[in-house]
N, C-alpha and C positions, 0 to 999 in steps of 0.2 A: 699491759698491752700484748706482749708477748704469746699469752694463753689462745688470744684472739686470731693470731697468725697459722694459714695454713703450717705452714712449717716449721718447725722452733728454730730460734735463730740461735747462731752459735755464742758459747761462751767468749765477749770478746778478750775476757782478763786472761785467758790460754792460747793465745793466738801463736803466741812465740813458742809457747810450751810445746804446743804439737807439731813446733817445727824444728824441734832440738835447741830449743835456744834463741833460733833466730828471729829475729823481729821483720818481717818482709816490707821494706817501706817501698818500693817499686810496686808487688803485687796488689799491697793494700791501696795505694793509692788509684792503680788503675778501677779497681773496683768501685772506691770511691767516687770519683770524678765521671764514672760511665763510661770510660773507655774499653772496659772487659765486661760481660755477661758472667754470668752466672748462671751456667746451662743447669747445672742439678737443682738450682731453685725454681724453675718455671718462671713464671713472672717476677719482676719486680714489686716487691712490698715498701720496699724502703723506698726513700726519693734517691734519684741519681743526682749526688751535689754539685758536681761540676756544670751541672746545667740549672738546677736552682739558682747557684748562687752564680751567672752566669743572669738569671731576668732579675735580681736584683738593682743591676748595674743599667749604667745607658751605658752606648757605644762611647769608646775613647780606647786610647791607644793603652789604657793602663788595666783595662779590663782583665787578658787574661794573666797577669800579674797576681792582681788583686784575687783572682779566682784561685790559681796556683797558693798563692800566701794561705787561704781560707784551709785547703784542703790539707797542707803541710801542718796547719793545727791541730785540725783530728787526729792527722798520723801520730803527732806526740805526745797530746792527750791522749789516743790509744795506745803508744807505748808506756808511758806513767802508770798506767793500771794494771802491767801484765805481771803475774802472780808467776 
């Protein structure tokens, strides 16, 4: 799918690499959930999760929990893969 995209998406297994080491679970996450844009990519290609997994739910007090919990998995599935 990748090939398909105006813009190649980055390698996510060197996310830490190119950052000396460190693994950005703040920044990632904000990216994730839709809280931060991504000015040099123009539009969104990918979904914004936090708001996905956000119309999955009904309203209740445990929503954004539950939302939180969701994104916290990516981040450490994205950290397990970084090379």
């Amino acid at each position: 799918m990748s090939a398909s995209l105006a813009i190649r998406p980055p390698d996510l297994t060197k996310m830490a690499a190119r950052r000396r080491g460190n693994y950005p679970y703040d920044e990632l996450a904000s990216f994730i959930d839709g809280r931060k844009d991504i000015a040099a990519h123009g539009s969104r290609e990918m979904p914004v999760w936090g708001e996905r997994f956000a119309e999955e739910l009904r309203e209740d007090s445990q929503q954004e929990r539950i939302i939180h919990g969701k994104v916290l998995m990516l981040l450490v599935y994205l950290e397990s893969i970084q090379r």
